[in-house]
C-alpha positions in Angstrom: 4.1 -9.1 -21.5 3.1 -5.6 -21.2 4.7 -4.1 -17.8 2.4 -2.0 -16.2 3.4 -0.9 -12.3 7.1 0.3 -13.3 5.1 3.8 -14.3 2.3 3.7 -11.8 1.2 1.3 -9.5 -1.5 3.2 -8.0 -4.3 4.9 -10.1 -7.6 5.2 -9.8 -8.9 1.5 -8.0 -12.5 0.4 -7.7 -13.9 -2.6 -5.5 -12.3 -5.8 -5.8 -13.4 -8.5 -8.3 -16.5 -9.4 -7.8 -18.0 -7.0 -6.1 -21.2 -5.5 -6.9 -21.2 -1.4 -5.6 -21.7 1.4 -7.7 -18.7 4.0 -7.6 -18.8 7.7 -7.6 -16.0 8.5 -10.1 -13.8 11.4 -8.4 -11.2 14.1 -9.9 -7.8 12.6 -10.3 -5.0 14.9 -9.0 -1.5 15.2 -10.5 0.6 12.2 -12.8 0.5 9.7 -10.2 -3.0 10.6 -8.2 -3.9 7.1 -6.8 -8.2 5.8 -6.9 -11.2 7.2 -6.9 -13.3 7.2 -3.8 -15.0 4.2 -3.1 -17.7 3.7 -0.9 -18.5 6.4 2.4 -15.5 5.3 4.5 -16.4 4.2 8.1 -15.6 7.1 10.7 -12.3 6.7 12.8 -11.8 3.9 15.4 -12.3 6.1 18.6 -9.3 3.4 20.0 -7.2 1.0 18.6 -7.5 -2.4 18.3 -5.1 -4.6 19.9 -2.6 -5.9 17.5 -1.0 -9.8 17.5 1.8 -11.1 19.5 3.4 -12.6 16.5 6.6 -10.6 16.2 8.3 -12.8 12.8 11.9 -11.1 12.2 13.2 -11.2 8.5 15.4 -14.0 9.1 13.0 -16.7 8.5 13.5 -18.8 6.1 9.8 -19.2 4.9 8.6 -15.5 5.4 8.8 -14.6 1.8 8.4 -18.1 -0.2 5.6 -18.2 -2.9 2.0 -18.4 -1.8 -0.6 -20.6 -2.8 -3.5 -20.3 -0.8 -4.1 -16.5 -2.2 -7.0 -16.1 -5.3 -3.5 -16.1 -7.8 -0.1 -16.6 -7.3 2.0 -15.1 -5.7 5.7 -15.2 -6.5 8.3 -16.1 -3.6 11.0 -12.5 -3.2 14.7 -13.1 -4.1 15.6 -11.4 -0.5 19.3 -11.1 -1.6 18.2 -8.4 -4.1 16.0 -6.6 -1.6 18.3 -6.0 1.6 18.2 -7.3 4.4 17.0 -3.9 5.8 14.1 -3.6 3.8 12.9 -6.9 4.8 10.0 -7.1 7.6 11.6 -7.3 11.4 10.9 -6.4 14.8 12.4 -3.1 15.7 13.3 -0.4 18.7 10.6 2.3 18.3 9.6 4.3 21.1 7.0 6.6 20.0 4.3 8.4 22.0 1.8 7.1 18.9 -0.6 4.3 20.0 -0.3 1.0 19.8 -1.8 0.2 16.3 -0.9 3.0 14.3 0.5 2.8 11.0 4.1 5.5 10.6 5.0 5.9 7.2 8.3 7.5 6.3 8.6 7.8 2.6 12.1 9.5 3.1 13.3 6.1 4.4 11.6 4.0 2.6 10.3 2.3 5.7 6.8 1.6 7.3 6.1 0.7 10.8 3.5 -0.6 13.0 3.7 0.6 16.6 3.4 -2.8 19.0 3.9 -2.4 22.6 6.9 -1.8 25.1 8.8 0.7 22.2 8.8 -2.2 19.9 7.4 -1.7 15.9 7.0 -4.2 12.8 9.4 -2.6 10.4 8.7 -3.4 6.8 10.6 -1.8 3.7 8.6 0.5 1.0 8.9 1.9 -2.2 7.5 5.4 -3.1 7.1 7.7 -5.7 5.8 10.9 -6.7 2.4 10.6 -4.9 3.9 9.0 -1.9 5.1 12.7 -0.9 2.1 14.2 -1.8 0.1 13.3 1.4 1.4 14.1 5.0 -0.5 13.8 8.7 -3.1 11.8 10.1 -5.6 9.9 8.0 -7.3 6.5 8.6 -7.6 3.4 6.5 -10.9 4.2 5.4 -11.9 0.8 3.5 -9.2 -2.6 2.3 -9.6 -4.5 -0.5 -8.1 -8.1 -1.6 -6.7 -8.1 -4.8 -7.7 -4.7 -6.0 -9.4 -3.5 -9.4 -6.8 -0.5 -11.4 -7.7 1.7 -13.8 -4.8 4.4 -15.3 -5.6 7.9 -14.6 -6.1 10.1 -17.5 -3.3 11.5 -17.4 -1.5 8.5 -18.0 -4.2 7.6 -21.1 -3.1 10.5 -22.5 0.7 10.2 -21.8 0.7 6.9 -23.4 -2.5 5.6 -25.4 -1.0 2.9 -26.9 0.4 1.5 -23.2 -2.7 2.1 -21.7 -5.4 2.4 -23.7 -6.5 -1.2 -23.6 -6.9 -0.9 -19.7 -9.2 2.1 -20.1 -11.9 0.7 -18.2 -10.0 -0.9 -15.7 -8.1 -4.0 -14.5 -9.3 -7.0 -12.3 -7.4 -7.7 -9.6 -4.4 -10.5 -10.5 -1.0 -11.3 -10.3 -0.6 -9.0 -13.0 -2.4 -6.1 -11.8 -0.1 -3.2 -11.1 -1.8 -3.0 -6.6 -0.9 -6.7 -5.8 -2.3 -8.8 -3.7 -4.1 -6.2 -1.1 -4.2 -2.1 -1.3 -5.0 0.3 2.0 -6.9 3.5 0.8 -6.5 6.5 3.6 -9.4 8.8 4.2 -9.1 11.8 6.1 -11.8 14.0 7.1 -14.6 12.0 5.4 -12.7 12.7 2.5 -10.4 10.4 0.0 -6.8 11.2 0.3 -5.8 9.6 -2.9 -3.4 7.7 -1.0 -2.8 4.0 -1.0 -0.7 1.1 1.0 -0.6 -1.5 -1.7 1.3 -4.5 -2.6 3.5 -4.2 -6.5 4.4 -7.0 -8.8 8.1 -5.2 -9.2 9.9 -6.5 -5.9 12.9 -5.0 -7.0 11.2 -1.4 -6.6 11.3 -1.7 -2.6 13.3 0.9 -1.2 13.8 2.9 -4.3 11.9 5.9 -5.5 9.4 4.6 -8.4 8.6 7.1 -11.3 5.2 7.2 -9.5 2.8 5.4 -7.3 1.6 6.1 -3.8 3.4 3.6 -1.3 4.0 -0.1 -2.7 5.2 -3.1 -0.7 6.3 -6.7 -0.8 3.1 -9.3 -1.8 4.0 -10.8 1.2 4.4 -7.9 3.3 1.1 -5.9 2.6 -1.1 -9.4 2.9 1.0 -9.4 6.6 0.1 -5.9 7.5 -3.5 -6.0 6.1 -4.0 -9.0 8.2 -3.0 -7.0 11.3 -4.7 -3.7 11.1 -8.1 -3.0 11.2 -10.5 -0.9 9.0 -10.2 2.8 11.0 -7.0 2.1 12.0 -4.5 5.5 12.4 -1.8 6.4 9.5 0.8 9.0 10.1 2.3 9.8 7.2 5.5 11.9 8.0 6.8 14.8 5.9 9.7 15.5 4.5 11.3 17.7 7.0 10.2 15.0 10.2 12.6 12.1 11.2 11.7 9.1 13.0 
């Protein structure tokens, strides 16, 4: 079986299957430049929605067995070959950010969302090239379930004979390179090229990828996307910022 997200998981992405919108195609940036635009993202939440009490640390047992209530399958993690650090658990964060925002730190490999009383939901990440080509503020501008991929040109080029059969793009699956839900950030009205999406390579979580934006756990991304809202706030820190 071909293996497609080792060299990108995120490239250009259109509506998930199914859905019947017409997309504006827009200019792909660098190797690894993540989607297209999809439709006018909604403007910024001007406050953030309350997030849930549930607070599950990475200790239980069940929190990353296979799922079978999802559209495909979706395989149960191997923690052991993860690390325990990179698995999803309630941690110290006091941060003058709101309740509700999304920090990414692509340096370590981690992602949090800010709860209250200096308290975050850690998870782990993988990253690659694009993953440190975005920095700031943005917004999660639309969310999709199981996510449509199509390679960039760039990587048709690259490799023809890896990707040329995808050319005009792949329905969302267990096979498809985004997983099981992707995040697109919009900043400014305007498509960052920047995704939060799930990766059928577990084993990539906290490790730098060859490219892709920022990839997470099946399990993890369907927990996060089930927490934050369309318009909620992504800081993405830069190199030189620590958490």
């Amino acid at each position: 079986m071909m293996n497609l997200a080792g060299s990108s998981a995120c490239a250009r992405n259109n509506l998930s299957h199914g859905a019947k919108l017409v997309l504006a195609i827009a200019t792909l940036i660098g190797l690894a430049s993540c989607a297209t635009s999809e439709p006018p993202a909604v403007r910024p939440l001007a406050y953030q929605l309350p997030v849930g009490d549930h607070q599950p640390a990475a200790s239980e047992p069940d929190r990353y067995r296979s799922l079978t209530d999802e559209p495909f399958p979706v395989a149960a993690v191997d923690t052991k070959k993860i690390g325990s650090k990179f698995l999803k658990q309630l941690v110290d964060y006091p941060t003058e950010h709101p309740v509700g925002t999304v920090v990414v730190d692509p340096s370590s490999r981690f992602l949090y969302l800010v709860k209250k009383n200096g308290k975050a939901l850690r998870y782990g990440v993988g990253v690659g090239k694009a993953g440190f080509e975005f920095s700031g503020s943005a917004h999660i501008g639309f969310k999709r379930q199981w996510p449509r991929w199509t390679p960039t040109p760039d990587m048709l080029k690259r490799d023809p004979k890896r990707y040329g059969r995808w050319s005009n793009g792949m329905d969302g699956s267990d096979k498809n390179p985004l997983g099981a839900r992707a995040m697109y950030l919009v900043k400014d009205g305007k498509d960052t090229l920047y995704r939060i999406h799930g990766t059928n390579e577990p084993w990539t979580i906290g490790t730098a990828a060859s490219s892709g934006c920022i990839r997470m756990l099946n399990q993890d991304v369907i927990d996060l996307y089930n927490h934050v809202p369309t318009g909620a706030n992504v800081v993405v820190l830069g190199a030189s910022e620590q958490v």
